[in-house]
N, C-alpha and C positions, 0 to 999 in steps of 0.2 A: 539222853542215853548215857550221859557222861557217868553218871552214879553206879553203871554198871564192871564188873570188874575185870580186868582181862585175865582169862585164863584157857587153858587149851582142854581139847576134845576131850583128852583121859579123864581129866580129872569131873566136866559135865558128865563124861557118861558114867561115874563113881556118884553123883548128884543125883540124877537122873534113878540108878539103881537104889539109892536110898529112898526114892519117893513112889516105890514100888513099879516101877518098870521092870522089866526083864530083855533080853538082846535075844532076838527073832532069827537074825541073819544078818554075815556080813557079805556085800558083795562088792571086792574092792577095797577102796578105800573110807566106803560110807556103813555105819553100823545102822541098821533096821531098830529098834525099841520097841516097844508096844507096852500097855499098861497090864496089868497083871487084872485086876478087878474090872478094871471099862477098856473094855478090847477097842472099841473104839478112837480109843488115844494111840495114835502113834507116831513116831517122831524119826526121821533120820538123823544122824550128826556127821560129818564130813571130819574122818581120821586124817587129820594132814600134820606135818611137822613140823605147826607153826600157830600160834594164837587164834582162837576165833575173833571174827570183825562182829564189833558190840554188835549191828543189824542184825549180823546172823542164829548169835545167843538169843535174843531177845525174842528174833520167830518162832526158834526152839523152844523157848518156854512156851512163849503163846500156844504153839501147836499140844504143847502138853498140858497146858490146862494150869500151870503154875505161875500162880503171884511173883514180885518181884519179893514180897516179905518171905514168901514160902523159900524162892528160892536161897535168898541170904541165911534162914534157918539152918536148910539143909546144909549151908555153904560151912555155917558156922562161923556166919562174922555179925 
């Protein structure tokens, strides 16, 4: 998991939005997602103000159905 980058909430849920997600609800400090085309994908991500813990990145994609190549796409690296 080391290959993974550290970066915070915003800028996943900016990631996230480019891969066709959309934001459902917030309640709190956790943003709701869900996929625009397969309602079935949905994703929480934890708004805090402070870096996501690689495990935690890594679920979130899982849960959204995205590659690590997809995601470094979207990322633009």
């Amino acid at each position: 998991m080391s290959f993974l980058p550290v970066i915070r909430a915003a800028k996943l849920i900016h990631i996230l939005l480019r891969a066709g997600f959309r934001i459902v609800r917030q309640k709190g400090s956790h943003v709701s997602l869900q996929h625009m085309l397969d309602i079935t994908k949905k994703v929480t991500v934890p708004m805090h103000n402070k870096d996501l813990a690689k495990k935690t990145l890594l679920s979130i994609l899982k849960q959204a159905g995205l590659s690590i190549q997809e995601f470094f796409r979207l990322l633009g690296k």
